[in-house]
Residue, then its C-alpha position, 0 to 999 in steps of 0.5 A: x248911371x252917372x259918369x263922371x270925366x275920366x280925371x274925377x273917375x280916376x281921382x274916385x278910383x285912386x280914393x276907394x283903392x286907398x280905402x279898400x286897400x287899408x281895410x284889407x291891411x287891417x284885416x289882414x292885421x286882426x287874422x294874425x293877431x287872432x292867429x297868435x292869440x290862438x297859437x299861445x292859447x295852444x301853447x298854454x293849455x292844449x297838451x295839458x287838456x290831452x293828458x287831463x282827459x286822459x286820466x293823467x293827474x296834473x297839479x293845479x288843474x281839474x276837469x269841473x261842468x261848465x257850471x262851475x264858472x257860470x251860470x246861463x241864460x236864454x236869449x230873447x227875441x226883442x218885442x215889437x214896442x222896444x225895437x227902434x232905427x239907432x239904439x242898443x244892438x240888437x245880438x243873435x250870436x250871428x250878428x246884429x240884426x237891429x237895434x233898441x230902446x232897452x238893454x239886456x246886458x250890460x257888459x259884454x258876454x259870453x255866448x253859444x249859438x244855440x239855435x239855427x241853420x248853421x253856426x250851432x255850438x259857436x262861440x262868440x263876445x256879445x257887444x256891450x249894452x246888448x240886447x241877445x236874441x233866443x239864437x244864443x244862450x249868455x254864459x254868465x261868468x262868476x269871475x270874467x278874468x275865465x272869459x278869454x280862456x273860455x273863449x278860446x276852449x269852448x271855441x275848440x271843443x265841438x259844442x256841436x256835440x250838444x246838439x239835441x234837436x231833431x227838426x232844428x239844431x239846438x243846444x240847451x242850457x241843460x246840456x251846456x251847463x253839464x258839459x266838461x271843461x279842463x279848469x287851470x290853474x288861476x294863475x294861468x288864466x290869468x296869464x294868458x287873460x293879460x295877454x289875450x287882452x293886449x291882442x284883442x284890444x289891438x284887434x278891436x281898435x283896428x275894426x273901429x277904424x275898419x268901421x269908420x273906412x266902410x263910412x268912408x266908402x259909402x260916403x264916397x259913392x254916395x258922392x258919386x250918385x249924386x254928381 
């Protein structure tokens, strides 16, 4: 291993506890703002969900299947000839395992887990310009202003229920598409859409800039390999 004098270890030590030390601040940052986004989503819906279910009427909201808002498709596992080193990600609903030359959509969606050893019945954003592997079904939104609302509900409300695999966890569109959700009002989708957009765009630049600190880090001890 290479080692450095002890001045340049502690001016290396000084400069990757600087970058780790902003990365946990960030990261601590985005726990919270998904806490608040969460907590108003609570605030908004969650009693009315209770009641709703519980036969009570309430003016401006209904209970409809998930297809009323959306239609669904499979993912699917990208083909040898399109993969390549940089390109579009590649997305199983996990993460991005790789990259490609081709697209399957083009803004972001919505997503299920529908498929593998643990995670079945999660939700998550897809990024854009993605390609989405068969471990997950898209949620095709009719009208995207639902996509926070959904995010945050489906997140919440035991899609593992859906599970109807017997050697391995899936969930089909079938199933997904039949499954009942409390609808609001529009208005208050709305409302909650502008504020959940505020909170996740402040979280998304602190993870660009996570991204750029983790370059940084590597940079640095690719820096100290090599001296």
């Amino acid at each position: 291993l290479p080692v450095p004098d002890i001045e340049k270890q502690r001016k290396i030590v000084k400069a990757y506890k600087t970058i780790t030390d902003r990365i946990d601040l960030k990261q601590k940052i985005n726990d919270n703002l998904e806490a608040t986004t969460y907590a108003k989503f609570q605030e908004m819906f969650q009693q009315n969900k209770a009641l709703l279910f519980s036969g009570t009427t309430i003016d401006g909201y209904s209970i409809e299947p998930l297809s009323f808002l959306a239609d669904f498709k499979y993912g699917k596992m990208a083909s040898p000839e399109i993969l390549c080193d940089k390109g579009y990600p590649i997305y199983s609903g996990y993460r991005v395992v790789g990259y490609c030359n081709r697209y399957m959509f083009k803004e972001p969606q919505l997503v299920v887990l529908a498929r593998g050893v643990s995670g079945t019945g999660e939700v998550r954003i897809s990024p854009p310009y993605c390609h989405l592997t068969n471990l997950s079904i898209a949620v095709l939104l009719k009208d995207r202003t639902y996509m926070n609302y959904l995010l945050y509900y489906l997140e919440n409300d035991n899609l593992i229920s859906l599970d109807s695999g017997s050697a391995q966890s899936q969930i089909t569109i079938n199933d997904l598409s039949a499954h009942k959700i409390m609808l609001p009002s529009y208005d208050e989708v709305v409302a909650f859409d502008n504020i959940a957009k505020k909170l996740l765009k402040i979280i998304d630049t602190n993870n660009q800039e996570i991204e750029r600190l983790e370059e940084l880090k590597t940079v640095l001890l690719t820096t100290i390999s090599s001296c």
